[in-house]
C-alpha positions in Angstrom: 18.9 52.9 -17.7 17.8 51.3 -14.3 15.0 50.0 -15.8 17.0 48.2 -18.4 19.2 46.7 -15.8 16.5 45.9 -13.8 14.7 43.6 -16.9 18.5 42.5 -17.6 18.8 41.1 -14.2 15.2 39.4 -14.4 16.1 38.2 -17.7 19.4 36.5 -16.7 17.6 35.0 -13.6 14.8 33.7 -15.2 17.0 32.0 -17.6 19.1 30.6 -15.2 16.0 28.7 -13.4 14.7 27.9 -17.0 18.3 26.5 -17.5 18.1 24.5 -14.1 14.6 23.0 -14.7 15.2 21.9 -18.3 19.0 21.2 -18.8 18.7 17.9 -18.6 15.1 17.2 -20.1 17.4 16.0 -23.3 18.9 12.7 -21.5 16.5 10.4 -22.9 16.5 11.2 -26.0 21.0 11.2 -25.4 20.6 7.3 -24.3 18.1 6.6 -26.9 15.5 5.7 -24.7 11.7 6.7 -25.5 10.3 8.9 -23.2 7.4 11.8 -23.3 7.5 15.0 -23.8 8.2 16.6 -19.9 6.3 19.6 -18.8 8.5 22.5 -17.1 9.2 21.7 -13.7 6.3 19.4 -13.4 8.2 16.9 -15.8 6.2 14.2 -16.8 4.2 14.0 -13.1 1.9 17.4 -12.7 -0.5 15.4 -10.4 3.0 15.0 -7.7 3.2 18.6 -7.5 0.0 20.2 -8.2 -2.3 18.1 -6.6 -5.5 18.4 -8.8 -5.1 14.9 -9.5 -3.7 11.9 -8.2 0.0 10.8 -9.3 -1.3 7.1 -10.7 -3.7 8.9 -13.3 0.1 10.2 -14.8 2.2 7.0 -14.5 -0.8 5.2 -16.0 -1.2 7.7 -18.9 2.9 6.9 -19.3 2.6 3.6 -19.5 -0.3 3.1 -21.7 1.2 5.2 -24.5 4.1 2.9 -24.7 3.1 0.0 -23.7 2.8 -1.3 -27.1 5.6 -0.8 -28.5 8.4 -1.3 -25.5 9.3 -2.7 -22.7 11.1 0.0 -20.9 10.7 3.6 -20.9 11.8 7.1 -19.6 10.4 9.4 -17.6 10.9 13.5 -15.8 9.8 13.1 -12.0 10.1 16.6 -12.2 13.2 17.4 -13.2 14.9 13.8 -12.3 15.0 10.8 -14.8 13.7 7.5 -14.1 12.9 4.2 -16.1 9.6 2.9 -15.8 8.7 -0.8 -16.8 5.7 -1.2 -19.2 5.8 -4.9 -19.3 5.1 -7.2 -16.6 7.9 -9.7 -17.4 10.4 -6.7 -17.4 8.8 -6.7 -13.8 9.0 -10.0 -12.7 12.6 -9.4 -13.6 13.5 -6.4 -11.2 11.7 -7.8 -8.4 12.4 -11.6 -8.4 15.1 -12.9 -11.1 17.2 -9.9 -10.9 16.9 -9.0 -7.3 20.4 -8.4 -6.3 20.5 -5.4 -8.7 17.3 -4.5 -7.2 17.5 -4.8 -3.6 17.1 -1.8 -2.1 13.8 1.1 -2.5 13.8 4.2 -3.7 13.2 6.1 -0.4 15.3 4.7 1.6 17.9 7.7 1.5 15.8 10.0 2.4 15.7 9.0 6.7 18.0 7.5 8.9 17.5 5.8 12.6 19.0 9.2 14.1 16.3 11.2 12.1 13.7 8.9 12.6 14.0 6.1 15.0 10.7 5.0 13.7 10.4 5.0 9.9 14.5 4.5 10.0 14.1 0.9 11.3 11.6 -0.4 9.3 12.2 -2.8 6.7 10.9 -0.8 3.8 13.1 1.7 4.1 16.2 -0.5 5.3 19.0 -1.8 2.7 21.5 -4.0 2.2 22.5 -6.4 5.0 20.6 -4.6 7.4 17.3 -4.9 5.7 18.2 -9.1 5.6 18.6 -9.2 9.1 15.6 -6.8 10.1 13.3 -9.4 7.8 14.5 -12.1 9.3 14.0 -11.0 12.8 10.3 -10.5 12.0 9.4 -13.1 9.5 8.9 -16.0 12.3 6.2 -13.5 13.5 3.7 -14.0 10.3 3.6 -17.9 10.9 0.4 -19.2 10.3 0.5 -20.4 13.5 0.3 -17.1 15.2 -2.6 -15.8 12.6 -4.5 -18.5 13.8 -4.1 -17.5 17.3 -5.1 -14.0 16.5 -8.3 -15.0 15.0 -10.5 -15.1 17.8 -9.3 -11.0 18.2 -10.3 -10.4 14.3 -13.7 -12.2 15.1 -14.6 -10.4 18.3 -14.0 -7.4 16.2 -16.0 -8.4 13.5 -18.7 -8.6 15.8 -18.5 -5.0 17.2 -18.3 -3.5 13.4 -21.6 -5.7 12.6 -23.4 -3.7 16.4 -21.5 -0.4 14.8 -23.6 -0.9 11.8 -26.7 -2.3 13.2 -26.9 1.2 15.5 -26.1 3.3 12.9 -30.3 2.5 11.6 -29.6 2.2 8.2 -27.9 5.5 7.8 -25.1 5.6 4.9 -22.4 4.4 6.3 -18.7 5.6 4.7 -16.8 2.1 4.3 -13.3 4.2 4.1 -13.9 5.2 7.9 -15.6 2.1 9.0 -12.9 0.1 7.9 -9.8 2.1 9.1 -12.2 1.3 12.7 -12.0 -2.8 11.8 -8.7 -3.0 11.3 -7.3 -0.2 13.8 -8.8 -2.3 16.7 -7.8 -5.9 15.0 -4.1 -4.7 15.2 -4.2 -2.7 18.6 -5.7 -5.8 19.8 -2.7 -7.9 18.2 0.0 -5.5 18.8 -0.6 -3.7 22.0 -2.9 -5.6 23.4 -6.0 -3.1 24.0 -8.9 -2.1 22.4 -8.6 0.6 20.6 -12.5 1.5 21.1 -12.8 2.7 17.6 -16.7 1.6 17.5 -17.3 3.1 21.0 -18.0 6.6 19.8 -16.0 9.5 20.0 -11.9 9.7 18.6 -10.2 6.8 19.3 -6.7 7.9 19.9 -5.0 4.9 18.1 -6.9 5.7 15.2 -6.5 9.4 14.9 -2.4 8.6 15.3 -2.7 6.1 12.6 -4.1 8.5 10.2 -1.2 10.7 11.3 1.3 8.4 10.6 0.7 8.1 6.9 0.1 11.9 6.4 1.3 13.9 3.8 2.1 17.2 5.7 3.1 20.6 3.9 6.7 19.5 5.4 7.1 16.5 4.0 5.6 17.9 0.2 8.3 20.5 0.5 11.1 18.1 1.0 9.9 15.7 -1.6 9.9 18.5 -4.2 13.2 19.4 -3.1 14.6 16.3 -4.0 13.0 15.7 -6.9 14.6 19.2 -8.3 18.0 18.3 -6.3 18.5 14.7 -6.0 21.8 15.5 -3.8 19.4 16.5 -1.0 18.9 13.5 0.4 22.3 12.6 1.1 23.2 16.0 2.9 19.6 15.9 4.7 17.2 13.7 6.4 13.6 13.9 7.4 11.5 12.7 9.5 8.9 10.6 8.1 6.9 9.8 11.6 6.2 13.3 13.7 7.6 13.5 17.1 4.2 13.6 19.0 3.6 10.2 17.1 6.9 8.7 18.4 6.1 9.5 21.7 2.7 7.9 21.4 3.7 4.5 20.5 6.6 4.4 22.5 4.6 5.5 25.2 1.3 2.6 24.7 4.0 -0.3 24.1 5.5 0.5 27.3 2.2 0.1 28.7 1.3 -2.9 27.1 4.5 -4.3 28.1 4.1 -4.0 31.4 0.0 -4.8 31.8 1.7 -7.9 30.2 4.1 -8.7 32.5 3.2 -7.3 35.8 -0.4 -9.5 35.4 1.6 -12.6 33.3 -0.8 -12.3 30.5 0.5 -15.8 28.0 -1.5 -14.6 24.9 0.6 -16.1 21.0 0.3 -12.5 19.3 2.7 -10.7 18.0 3.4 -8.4 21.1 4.2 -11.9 22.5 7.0 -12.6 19.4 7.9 -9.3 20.4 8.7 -10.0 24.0 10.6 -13.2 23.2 12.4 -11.1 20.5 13.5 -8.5 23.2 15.0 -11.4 25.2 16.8 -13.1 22.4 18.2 -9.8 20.6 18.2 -7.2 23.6 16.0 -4.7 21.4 15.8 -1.1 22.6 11.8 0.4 23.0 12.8 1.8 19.8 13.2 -1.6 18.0 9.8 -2.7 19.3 8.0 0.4 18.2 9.2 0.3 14.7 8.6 -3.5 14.3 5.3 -2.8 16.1 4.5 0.3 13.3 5.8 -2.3 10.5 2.9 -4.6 11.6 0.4 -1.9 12.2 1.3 -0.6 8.9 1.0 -4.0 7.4 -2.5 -4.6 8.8 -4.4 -1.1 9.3 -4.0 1.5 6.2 -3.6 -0.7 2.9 -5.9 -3.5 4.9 -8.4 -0.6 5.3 -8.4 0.8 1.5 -8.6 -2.8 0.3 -11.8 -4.0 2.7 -13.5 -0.7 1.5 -12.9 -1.1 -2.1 -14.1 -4.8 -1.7 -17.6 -3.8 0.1 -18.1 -1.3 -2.8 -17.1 -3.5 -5.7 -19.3 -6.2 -3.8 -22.3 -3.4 -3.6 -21.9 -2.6 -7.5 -22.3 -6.2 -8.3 -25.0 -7.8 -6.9 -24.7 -11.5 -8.2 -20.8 -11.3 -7.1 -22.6 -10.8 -3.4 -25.6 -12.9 -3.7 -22.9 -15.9 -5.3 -20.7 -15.0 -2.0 -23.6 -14.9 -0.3 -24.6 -18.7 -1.2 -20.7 -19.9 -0.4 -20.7 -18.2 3.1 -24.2 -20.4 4.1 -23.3 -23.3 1.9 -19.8 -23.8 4.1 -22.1 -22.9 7.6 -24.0 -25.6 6.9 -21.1 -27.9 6.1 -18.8 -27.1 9.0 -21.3 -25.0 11.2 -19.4 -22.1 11.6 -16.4 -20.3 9.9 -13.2 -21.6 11.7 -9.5 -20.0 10.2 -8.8 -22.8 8.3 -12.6 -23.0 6.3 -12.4 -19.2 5.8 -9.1 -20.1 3.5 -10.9 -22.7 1.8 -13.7 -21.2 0.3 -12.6 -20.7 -2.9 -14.9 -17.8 -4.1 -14.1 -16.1 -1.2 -10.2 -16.1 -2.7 -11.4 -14.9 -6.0 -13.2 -11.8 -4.5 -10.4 -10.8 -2.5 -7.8 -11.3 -5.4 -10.1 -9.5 -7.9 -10.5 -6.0 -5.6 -6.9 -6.5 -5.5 -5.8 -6.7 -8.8 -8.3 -3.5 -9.4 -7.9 -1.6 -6.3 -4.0 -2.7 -5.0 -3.2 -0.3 -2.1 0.5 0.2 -3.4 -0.3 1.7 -7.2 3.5 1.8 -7.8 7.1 0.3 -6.5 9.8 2.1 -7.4 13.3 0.4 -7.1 16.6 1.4 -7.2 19.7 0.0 -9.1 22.0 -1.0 -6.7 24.1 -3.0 -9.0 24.3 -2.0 -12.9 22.6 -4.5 -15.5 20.5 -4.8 -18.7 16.8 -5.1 -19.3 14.7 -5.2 -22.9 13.8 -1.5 -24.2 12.1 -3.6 -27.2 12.8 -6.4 -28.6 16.4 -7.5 -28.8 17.6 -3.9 -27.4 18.9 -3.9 -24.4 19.2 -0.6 -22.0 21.8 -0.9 -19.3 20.6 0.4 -16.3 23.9 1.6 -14.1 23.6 2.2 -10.3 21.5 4.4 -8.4 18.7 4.9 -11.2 15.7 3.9 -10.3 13.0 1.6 -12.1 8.9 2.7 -11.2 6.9 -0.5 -11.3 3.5 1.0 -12.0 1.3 -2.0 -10.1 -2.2 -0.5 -11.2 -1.6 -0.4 -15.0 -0.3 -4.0 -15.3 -3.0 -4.7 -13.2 -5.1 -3.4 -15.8 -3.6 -4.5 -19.0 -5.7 -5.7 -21.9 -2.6 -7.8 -22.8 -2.9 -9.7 -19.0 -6.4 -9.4 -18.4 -9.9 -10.0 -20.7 -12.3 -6.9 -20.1 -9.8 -5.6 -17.4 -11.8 -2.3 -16.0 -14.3 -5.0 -14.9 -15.1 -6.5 -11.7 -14.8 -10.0 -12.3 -14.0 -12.6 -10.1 -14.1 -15.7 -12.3 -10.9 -14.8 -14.2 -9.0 -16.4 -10.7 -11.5 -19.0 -10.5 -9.3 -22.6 -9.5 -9.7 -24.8 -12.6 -8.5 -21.7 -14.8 -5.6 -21.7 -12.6 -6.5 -19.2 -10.1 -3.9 -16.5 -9.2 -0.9 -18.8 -9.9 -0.7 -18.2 -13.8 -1.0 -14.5 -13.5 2.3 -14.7 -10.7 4.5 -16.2 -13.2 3.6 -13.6 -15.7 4.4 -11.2 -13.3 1.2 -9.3 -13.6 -0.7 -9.7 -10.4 1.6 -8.1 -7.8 -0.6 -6.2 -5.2 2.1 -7.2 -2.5 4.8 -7.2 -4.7 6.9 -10.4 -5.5 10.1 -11.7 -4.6 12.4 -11.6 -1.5 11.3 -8.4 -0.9 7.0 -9.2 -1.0 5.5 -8.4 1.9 5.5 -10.0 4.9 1.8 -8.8 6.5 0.2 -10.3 3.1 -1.2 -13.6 5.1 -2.6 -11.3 8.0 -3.8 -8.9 6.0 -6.0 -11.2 3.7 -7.1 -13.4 6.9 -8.7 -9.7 8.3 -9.9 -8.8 5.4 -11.5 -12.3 4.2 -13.1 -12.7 7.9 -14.8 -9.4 7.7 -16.4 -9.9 4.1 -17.9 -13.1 5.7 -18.9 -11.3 9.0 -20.2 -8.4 6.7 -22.0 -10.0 3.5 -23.6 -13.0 5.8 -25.1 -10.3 7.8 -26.4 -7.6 5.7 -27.0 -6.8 1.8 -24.8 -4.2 0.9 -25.7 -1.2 -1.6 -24.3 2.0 -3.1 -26.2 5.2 -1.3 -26.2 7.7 -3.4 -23.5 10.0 -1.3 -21.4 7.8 -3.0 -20.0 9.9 -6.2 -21.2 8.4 -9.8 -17.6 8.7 -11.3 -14.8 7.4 -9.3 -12.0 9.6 -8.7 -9.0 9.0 -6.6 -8.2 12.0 -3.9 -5.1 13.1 -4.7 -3.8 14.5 -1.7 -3.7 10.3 -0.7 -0.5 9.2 -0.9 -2.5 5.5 -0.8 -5.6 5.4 -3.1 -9.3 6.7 -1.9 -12.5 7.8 -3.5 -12.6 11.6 -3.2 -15.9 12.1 -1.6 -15.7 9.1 0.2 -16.8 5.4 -0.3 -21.0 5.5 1.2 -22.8 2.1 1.2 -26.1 1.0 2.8 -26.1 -1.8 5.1 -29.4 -3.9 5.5 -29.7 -6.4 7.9 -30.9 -10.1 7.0 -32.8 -11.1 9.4 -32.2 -15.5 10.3 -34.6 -17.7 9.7 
């Protein structure tokens, strides 16, 4: 008899968290939206919870069995439904001509500025009114003014990654390390006003607090899971996205660079200087100028990072896309004797490199948006889906990116497809299929810094050196999924030989 009640009991239990994880696995198929098949509590996105493969391999594989035949879809993130957009006008719509239903992102519930004075000021995560204000506090400070002021910084730093290199003796170098150095010193440099050392040897501290800023701790998993299975979470409980050792870090190095910059009366047009004037004008707290100050570090270190490393390895891959670089980079020397910031935007190949590794490699593989006020989009054809407020709409960037409808031969490298007299990146915008910073009011703000960094050390690097895949490097490409950005699991390795002038 006990042992019957015992099963009883395990029975009733086990049904009731069947009951929980499955109940409402039937509301696409209620609104008569297709959708596939969800997997028990994994729903539709095993990679998200298991981790034995990255989350974009499952949006992708969503989005290229339907792409075809609709517009918009459903999908299980776990248990909680959500729309995902499978054609890139559908996404032009959310982000640009239907913004105002669109305003806000999806992860913006889930922190607040009492939680996380960081993460809870920045833009990203802001909504409403107070995500218009924040932006346009900050915009004045991407001017291409100031980049250009700023260049001499990115060169100086180009020139310590080339010595980096040069001492390394030809060893295989891994280009996901190498460039998180580049760029963690460009925007210490820019932000703070030090040098990060990152080439000097040892752990840069900077650095090793950058990498902890984006990392996807055991705490933060557990809360994302949670929400996922209780979307009511959120609103009862907040996180913190930034850990408190890291708060105290960069609260603690912009007081000192505030300070070396007063007390000597340092007049350097970067953006700790917009910052300073910002202060003045809006009285902003430490805590205001360490979450602008992560927006732009943000901005110009991690997804500036993935996408140099990705470009040296596409460029290593294919050898005429370097040696046709290659040419422009000496070809424009001769013409204007060195590489100034406004030649480095006009070398057209240049452009089409950089946009190419973007459209393949774009560090934000998905945007996901939420409804903030209801409206229609196309399912197929003339049906219409109306999508009421607080859903939200996953913009999968990588498969558009990737689309045989968009692109000719689109798992390939190829930089002629932006080439100018076919119209460059321009005719691919309107379509709304190249969006690796997004589109719209919302597009990102660090785009014209990050490309500047990035373009400058591609010069520095494939003027300098020919560049080849070591064979550390894995033969198949596959992304670690424990990233929450994209990276080669096993690391990106490349061989760096010098070219000797002359």
């Amino acid at each position: 008899m006990e042992l019957f009640l015992f099963l009883y009991i395990l029975f009733v239990i086990a049904s009731g968290i069947y009951f929980f994880l499955t109940w409402n696995y039937k509301h696409w198929e209620k609104r008569g939206v297709p959708f596939p098949e969800p997997g028990i509590f994994v729903g539709n996105v095993p990679g998200a919870v298991t981790q034995k493969h990255h989350l974009l391999y499952d949006l992708d594989k969503i989005y290229n069995q339907f792409k075809d035949k609709y517009s918009l879809v459903g999908y299980f993130n776990m248990r909680q439904p959500q729309y995902m957009v499978t054609d890139a006008s559908v996404a032009k719509d959310v982000l640009v001509n239907k913004f105002k239903n669109f305003h806000d992102n999806e992860f913006a519930d889930m922190t607040d500025k009492k939680v996380d004075p960081i993460f809870g000021r920045n833009p990203f995560l802001l909504k409403g009114q107070e995500w218009k204000d924040k932006r346009a506090e900050i915009t004045p400070a991407f001017t291409q003014l100031r980049i250009k002021a700023m260049y001499p910084v990115i060169e100086d730093v180009c020139e310590r990654m080339k010595k980096y290199i040069i001492k390394e003796n030809k060893q295989a170098i891994e280009c996901r390390e190498m460039s998180a150095k580049f760029t963690t010193d460009v925007v210490s440099s820019c932000i703070f006003g030090v040098d990060a050392g990152s080439f000097a040897g040892g752990n840069a501290p900077i650095r090793e607090m950058g990498k902890r800023i984006l990392n996807f701790s055991p705490r933060l998993m557990l809360y994302f899971l949670l929400v996922q299975l209780v979307p009511a979470f959120k609103k009862f409980f907040k996180i913190s996205l930034v850990e408190k050792v890291v708060e105290t870090f960069f609260v603690g190095i912009m007081k000192d660079a505030i300070d070396l910059r007063k007390n000597n009366k340092i007049d350097r047009t970067d953006y700790l200087h917009y910052l300073l004037e910002l202060q003045e004008r809006k009285k902003l707290t430490e805590l205001d100028m360490v979450a602008h100050a992560i927006t732009f570090f943000l901005d110009g270190f991690e997804t500036s990072s993935i996408v140099l490393s990705f470009t040296l390895y596409e460029l290593a891959k294919n050898k005429d896309v370097q040696d046709k670089l290659r040419s422009e980079i000496r070809e424009t020397i001769k013409k204007h004797g060195e590489i100034t910031f406004d030649v480095v935007h006009e070398m057209p190949y240049l452009e089409q490199v950089v946009a190419e590794s973007l459209r393949l490699h774009p560090p934000a593989f998905f945007m996901s948006k939420t409804c903030t006020e209801s409206c229609e989009l196309p399912v197929r054809g003339t049906k219409l889906e109306t999508i009421e407020e607080g859903y939200y709409v996953v913009i999968p960037i990588y498969s558009i990116h990737r689309d045989s409808r968009y692109y000719e031969d689109p798992d390939t490298f190829n930089p002629e497809r932006f080439a100018p007299e076919k119209g460059g990146t321009k005719i691919y915008k309107e379509k709304g299929c190249y969006i690796p910073f997004s589109d719209g009011p919302r597009i990102c703000l660090g785009m014209r810094f990050a490309q500047t960094q990035l373009k400058l050390a591609i010069v520095s690097l494939v003027k300098s050196f020919e560049i080849t895949v070591d064979e550390k490097t894995p033969k198949e490409i596959i992304l670690n999924p424990k990233d929450i950005i994209p990276t080669i699991l096993g690391g990106v390795w490349l061989q760096f030989n010098e070219i000797k002038a002359k």
